[in-house]
C-alpha positions as a printed Julia matrix, in Angstrom:
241×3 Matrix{Float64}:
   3.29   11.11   13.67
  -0.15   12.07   12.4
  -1.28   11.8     9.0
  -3.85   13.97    7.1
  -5.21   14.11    4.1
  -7.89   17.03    2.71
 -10.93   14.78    3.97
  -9.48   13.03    6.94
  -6.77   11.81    9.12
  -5.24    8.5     8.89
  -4.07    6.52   11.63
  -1.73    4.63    9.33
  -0.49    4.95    5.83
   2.74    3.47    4.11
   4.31    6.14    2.07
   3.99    8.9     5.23
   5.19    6.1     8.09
   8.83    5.71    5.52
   9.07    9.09    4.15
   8.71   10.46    7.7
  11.19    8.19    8.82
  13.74    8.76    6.04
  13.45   13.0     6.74
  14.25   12.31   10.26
  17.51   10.31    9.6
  18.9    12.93    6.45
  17.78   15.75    8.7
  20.22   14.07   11.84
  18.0    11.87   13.89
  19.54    9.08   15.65
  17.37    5.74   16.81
  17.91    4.21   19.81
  18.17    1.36   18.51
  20.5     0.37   15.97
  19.1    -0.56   12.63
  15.78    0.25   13.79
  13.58    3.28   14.24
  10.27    3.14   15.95
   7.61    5.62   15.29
   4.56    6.23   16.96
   1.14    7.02   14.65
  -2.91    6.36   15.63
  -2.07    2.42   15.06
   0.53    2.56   17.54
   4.36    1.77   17.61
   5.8     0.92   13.7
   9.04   -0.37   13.88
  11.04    0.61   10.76
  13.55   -1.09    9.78
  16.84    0.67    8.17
  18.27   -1.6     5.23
  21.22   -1.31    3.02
  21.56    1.59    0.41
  19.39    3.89    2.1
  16.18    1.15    1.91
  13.71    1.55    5.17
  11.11   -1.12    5.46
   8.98   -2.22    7.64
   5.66   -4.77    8.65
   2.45   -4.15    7.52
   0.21   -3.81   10.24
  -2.76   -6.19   11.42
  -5.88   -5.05    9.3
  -8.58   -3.29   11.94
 -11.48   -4.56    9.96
 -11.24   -7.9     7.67
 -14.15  -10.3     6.78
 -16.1   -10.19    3.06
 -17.89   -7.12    1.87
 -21.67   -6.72    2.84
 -23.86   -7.25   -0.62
 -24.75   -3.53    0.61
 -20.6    -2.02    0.44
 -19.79   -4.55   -2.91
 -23.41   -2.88   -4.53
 -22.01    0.59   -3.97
 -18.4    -0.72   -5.41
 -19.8    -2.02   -8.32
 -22.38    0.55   -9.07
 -20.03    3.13   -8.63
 -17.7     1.73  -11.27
 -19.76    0.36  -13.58
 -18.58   -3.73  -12.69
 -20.89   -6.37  -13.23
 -20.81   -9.2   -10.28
 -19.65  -11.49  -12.79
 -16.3    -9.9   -13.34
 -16.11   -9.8    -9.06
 -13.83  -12.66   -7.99
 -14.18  -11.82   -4.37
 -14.02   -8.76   -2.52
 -13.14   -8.12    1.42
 -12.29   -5.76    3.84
  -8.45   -5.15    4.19
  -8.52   -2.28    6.33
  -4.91   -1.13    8.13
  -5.9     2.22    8.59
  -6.69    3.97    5.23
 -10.25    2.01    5.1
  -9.45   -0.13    2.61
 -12.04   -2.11    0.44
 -10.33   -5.05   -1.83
 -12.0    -6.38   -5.0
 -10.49   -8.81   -6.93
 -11.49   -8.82  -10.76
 -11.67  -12.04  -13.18
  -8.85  -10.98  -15.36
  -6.64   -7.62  -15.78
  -8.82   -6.86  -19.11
 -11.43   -5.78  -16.37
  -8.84   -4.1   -14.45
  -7.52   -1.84  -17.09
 -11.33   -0.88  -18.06
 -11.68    0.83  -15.01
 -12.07    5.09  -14.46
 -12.32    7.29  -11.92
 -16.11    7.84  -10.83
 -15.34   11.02   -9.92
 -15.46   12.49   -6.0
 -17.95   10.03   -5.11
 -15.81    7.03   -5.01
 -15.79    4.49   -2.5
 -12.25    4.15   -1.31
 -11.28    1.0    -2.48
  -8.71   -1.17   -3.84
  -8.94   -3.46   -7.16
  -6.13   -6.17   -8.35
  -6.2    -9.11  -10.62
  -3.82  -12.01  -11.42
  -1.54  -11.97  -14.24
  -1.34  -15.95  -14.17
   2.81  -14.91  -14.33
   4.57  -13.99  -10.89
   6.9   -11.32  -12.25
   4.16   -9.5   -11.37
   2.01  -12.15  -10.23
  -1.26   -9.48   -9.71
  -2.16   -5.86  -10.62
  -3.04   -3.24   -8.16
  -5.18    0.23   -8.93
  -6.23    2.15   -5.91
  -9.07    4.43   -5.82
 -10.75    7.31   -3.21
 -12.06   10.83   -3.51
  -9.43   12.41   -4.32
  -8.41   10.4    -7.58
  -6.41    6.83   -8.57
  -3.19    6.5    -6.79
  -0.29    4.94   -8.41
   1.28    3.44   -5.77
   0.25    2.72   -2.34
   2.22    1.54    0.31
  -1.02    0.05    2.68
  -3.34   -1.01    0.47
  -0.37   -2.64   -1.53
   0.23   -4.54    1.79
  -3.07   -5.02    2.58
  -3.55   -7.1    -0.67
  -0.69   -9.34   -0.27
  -1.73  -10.39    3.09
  -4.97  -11.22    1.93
  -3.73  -12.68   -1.45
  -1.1   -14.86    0.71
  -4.56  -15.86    3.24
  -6.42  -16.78    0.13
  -3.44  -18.96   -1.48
  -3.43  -17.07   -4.36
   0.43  -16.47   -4.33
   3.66  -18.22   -3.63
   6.13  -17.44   -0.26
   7.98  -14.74   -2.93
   6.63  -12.95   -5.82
   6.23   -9.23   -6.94
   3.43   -7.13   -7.93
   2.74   -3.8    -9.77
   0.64   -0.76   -9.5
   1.06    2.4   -11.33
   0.68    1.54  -15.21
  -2.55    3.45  -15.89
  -1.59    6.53  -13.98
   2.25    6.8   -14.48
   3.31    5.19  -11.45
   5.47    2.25  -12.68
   5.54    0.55   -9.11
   6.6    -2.97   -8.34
   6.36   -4.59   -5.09
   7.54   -8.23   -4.0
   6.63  -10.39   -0.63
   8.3   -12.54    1.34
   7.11  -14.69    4.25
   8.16  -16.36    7.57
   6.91  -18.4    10.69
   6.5   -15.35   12.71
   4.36  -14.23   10.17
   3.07  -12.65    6.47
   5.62   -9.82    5.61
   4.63   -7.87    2.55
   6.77   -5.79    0.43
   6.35   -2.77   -2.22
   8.46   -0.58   -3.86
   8.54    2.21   -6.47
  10.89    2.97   -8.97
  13.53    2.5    -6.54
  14.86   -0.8    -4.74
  12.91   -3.76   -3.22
  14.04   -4.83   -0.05
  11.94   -7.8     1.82
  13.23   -9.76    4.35
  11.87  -12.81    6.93
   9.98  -10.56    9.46
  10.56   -7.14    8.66
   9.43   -5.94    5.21
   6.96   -4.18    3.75
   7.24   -0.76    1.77
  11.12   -0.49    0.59
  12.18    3.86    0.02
  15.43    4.29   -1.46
  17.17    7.65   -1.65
  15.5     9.43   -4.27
  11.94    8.88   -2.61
  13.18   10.32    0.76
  14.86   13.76   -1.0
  11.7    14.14   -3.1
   9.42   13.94    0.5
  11.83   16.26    2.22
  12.3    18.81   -0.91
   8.04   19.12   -1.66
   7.45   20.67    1.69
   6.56   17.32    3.79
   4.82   15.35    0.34
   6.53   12.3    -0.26
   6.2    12.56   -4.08
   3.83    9.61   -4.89
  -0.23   10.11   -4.39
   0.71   13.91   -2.91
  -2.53   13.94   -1.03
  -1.72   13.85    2.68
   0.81   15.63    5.04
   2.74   13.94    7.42
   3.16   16.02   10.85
   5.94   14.61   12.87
């Protein structure tokens, strides 16, 4: 599978890697293995895993860049959106493919304040804690092209590094959407193989020990296959598989 969007190409993304999975099993495809379909994109093999109710899910991916923000990338966050460095928490790289910056604010007053700056955006992802867990942290995700109301690697991007950080419980849930229409709502769950991370948009949440990540249901998969290859949510990218 290869992913594009007008700019670039992605060698992963979340919404593509299920939607592209959930066309090929409505449109007759068969895995070899049962209750599992493995796809291949620029990251390599993503095993997907096929739930109950027409749910998919599967792992996010080890980041290919991590570590803090240079004073140099957080300056061109900040000045970009208008932040003051007091109201930065922390900020890192929490790249899986998209090129993910993460900058966590001091409260979700800060969060809602933010706009668009327009086509000169850094691509980068904001959240801040709710101090509840039902959603325990807000999510707003930003490039070029516009906000995004829900998306499927940077949303587990942040709960891997939320989870490294301590900042959440084993199980929790998280939202993005509210300030564009989205509405989504993620959860997480973890194990001792590892930090699974889950999100989900207005349709069901499945996470589960090792496996879970981005949960579809039914009505995401017919809107990707009936828009001509867009799965319905940031409609930026094409997925070619």
């Amino acid at each position: 599978m290869r992913i594009f969007t007008p700019t670039e190409e992605f060698p992963f993304a979340g919404h593509p890697t299920l939607g592209s999975a959930g066309a090929w099993l409505e449109l007759g495809g068969r895995p070899a293995r049962q209750g599992e379909v493995v796809q291949e994109c620029g990251l390599g093999l993503v095993p997907v895993k096929l739930g109950t109710e027409g749910t998919l899910y599967f792992a996010t991916p080890p980041l290919l860049r991590s570590g803090p923000l240079s004073a140099r990338d957080l300056d061109g966050v900040t000045g970009a959106f208008g932040i003051a460095k007091a109201d930065v928490e922390a900020s890192a790289w929490s790249d899986n493919g998209p090129g993910w910056r993460v900058v966590q604010l001091v409260d979700v007053d800060k969060l809602a304040a933010l706009s668009w700056p327009g086509s000169s955006s850094p691509k980068v992802g904001f959240f801040a804690l709710t101090g509840s867990l039902d959603p325990a942290y807000e999510v707003r995700a930003f490039t070029p092209v516009g906000e995004d109301p829900v998306t499927g690697s940077l949303g587990g991007a942040v709960a891997q590094w939320a989870r490294k950080q301590g900042l959440v419980p084993e199980e929790y849930t998280a939202a993005q959407g509210s300030y564009v229409g989205g509405g989504g709502k993620g959860g997480s769950a973890s194990s001792t193989t590892g930090t699974s991370c889950g999100w989900g948009d207005r349709f069901g949440l499945t996470s589960a020990v090792r496996f879970a990540s981005i949960a579809w249901a039914d009505k995401s998969v017919k809107n990707f296959r009936e828009s001509a290859h867009y799965c319905g949510s940031c409609v930026y990218c094409v997925h070619i598989c």
